[in-house]
KEGU-562663 format. One record per residue (C-alpha): residue number from 1; x, z, y. Coordinates in nm, 2 decimals, padded with zeros to 4 digits. Layout:
N
DODO pos      u      w      v
DODO NUM      X      Z      Y
...
//
This chain:
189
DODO pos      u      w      v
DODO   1  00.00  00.00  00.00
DODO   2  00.28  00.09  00.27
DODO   3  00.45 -00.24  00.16
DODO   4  00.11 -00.42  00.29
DODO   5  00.09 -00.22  00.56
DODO   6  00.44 -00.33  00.65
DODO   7  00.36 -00.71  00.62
DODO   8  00.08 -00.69  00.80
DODO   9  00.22 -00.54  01.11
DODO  10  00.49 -00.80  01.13
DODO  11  00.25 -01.06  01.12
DODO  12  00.04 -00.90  01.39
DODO  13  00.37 -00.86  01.61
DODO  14  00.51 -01.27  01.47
DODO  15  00.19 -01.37  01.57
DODO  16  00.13 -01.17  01.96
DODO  17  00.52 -01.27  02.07
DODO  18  00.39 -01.66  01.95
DODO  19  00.10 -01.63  02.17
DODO  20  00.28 -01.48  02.43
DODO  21  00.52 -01.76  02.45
DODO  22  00.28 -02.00  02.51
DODO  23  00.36 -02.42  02.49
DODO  24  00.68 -02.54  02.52
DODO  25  00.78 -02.63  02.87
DODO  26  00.81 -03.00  02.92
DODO  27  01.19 -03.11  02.99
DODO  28  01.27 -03.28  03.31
DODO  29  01.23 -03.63  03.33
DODO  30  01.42 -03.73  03.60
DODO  31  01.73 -03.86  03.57
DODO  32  01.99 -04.13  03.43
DODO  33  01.85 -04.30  03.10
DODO  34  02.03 -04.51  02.88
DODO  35  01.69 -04.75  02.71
DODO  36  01.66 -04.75  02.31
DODO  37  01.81 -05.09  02.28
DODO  38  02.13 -04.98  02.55
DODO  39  02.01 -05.31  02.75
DODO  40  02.00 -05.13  03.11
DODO  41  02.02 -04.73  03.24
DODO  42  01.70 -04.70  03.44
DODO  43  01.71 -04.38  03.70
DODO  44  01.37 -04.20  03.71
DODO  45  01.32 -03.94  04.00
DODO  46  01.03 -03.81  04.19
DODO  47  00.91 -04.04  04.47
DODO  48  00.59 -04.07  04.72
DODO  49  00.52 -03.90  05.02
DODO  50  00.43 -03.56  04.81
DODO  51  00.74 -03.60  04.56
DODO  52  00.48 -03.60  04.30
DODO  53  00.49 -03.91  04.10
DODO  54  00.79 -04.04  03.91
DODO  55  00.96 -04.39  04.02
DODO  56  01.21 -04.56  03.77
DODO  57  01.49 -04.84  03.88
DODO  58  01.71 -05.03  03.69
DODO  59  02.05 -04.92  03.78
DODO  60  02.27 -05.08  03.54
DODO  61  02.23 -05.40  03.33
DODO  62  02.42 -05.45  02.97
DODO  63  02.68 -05.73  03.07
DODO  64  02.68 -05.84  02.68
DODO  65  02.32 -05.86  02.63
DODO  66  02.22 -06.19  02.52
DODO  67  01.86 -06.07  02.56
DODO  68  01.88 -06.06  02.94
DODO  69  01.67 -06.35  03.11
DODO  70  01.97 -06.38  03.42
DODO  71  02.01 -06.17  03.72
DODO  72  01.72 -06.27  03.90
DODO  73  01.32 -06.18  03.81
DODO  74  01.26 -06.55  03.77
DODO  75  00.99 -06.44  03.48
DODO  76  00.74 -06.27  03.76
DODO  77  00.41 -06.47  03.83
DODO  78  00.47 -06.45  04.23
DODO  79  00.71 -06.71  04.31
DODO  80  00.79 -06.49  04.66
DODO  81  00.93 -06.21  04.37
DODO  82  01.15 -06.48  04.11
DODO  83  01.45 -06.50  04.39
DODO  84  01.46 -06.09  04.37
DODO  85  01.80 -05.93  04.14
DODO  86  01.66 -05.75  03.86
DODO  87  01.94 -05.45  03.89
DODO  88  01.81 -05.25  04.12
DODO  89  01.43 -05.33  04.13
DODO  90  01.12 -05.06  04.08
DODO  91  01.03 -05.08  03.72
DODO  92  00.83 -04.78  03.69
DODO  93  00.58 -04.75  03.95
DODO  94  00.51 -04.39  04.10
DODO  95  00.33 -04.26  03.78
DODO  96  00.09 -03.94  03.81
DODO  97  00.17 -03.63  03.62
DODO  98 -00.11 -03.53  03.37
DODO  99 -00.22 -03.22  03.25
DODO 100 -00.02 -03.26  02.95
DODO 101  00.34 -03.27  03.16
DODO 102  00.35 -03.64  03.08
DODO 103  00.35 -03.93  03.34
DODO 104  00.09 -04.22  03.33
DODO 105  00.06 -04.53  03.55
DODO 106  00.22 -04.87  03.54
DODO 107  00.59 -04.98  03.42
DODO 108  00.71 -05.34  03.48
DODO 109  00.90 -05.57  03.22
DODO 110  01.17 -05.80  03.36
DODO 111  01.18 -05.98  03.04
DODO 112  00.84 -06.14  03.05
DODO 113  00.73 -06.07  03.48
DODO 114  00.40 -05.86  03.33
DODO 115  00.31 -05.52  03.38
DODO 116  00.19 -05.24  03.15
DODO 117  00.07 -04.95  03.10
DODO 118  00.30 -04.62  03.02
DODO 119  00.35 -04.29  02.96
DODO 120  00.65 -04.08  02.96
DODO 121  00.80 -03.74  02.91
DODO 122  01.03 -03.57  02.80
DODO 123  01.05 -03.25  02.54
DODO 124  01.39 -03.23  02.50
DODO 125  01.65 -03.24  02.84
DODO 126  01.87 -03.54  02.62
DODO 127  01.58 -03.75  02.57
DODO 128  01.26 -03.95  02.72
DODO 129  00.95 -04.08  02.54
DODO 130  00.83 -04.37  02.67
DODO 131  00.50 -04.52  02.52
DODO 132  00.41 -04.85  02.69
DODO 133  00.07 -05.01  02.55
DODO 134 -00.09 -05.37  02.57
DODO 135 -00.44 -05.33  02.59
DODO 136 -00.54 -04.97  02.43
DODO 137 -00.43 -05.08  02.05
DODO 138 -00.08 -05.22  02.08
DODO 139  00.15 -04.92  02.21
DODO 140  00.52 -04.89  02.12
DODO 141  00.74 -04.55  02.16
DODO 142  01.10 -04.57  02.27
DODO 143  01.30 -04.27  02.31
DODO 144  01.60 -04.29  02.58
DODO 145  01.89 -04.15  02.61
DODO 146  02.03 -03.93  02.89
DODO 147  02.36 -04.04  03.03
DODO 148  02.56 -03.88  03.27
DODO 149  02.89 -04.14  03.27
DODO 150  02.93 -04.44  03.49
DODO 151  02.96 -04.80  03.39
DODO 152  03.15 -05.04  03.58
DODO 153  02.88 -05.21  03.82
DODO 154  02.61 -04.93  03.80
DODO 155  02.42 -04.86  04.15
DODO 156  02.50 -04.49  04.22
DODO 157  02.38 -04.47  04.59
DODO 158  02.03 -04.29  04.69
DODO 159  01.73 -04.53  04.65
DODO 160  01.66 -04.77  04.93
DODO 161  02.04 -04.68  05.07
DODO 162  02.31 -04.93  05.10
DODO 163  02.46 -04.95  04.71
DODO 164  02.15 -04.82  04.57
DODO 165  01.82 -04.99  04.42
DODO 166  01.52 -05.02  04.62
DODO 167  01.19 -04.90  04.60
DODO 168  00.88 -05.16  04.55
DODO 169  00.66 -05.14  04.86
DODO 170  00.34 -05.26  04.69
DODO 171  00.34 -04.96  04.44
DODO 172  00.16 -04.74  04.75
DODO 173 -00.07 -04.66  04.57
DODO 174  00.09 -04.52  04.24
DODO 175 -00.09 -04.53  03.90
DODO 176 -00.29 -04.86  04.03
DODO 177 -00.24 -05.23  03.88
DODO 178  00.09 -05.38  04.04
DODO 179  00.09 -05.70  04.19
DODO 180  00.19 -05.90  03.95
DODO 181  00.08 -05.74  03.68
DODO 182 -00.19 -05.90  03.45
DODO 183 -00.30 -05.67  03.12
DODO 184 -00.58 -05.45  03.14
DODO 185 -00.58 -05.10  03.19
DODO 186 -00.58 -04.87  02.96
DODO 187 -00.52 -04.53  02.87
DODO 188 -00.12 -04.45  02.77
DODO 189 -00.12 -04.26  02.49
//
């Protein structure tokens, strides 16, 4: 009987310092990220006028990747946008936080010149999730690597500064379609 006793006292106390800890707390997401496929390193920081949402630019392109469509955006729809440099641009465009500590809103694809939507966050401080989805039933997960090295030719000055990439303009309204884009909303999870 005292042996039950015992047992079910530690349970009780495993089981109040659980509660007590509560969820994990989500892992900052800003940042220096090397992608999945180590095509690019996209920075991520808080942006808008409230510092609330979380912008993304491509700060360093692979030199060696074969994948890479040139320097210049010349896959975007607007014809004013294919003469832009694709290191450097906005690719993920002022996403909300949700309840969940995740981001949601829109990211932009180089590759192709469309837009989709994404989520991302990040659980542990060496990694982000990022979950882009076509429609509501094609989503893909990468996970990205922090890095905290330089490569030759990455921008390392503050956004919108003189060596630095540049913010999109037409992202003013963060978590809305981007010009340019062209799939359909839907929820990024």
């Amino acid at each position: 009987m005292p042996q039950i006793l015992a047992r079910l006292v530690t349970v009780a106390v495993i089981g109040v310092a659980a509660l007590e800890c509560g969820p994990a707390a989500a892992a900052d997401p800003t940042g220096t990220w090397l992608t999945e496929d180590g095509r690019a390193r996209v920075r991520t920081e808080l942006c808008g006028s409230d510092r609330g949402h979380l912008c993304g630019y491509v700060v360093w392109r692979n030199p060696k990747d074969d994948k890479a469509q040139g320097p210049l955006d010349k896959a975007n729809p607007d014809p004013r946008r294919q003469a832009r440099p694709l290191l450097g641009h906005q690719m993920i465009l002022g996403l909300k936080p949700d309840s969940d500590g995740r981001y949601a809103g829109r990211i932009y694809n180089g590759d192709n010149g469309k837009s989709y939507d994404v989520s991302i966050w990040s659980e542990k401080p060496s990694e982000l999730s990022v979950r882009g989805c076509l429609l509501t039933v094609l989503c893909g997960t990468q996970t990205w690597t922090r890095v905290t090295g330089v490569e030759p030719g990455q921008l390392q000055a503050a956004t919108d500064a003189p060596g630095g990439p540049r913010s999109d303009p037409e992202w003013a309204a963060a978590g809305t379609k981007a010009k340019g884009s062209d799939e359909k909303a839907a929820p990024p999870r």
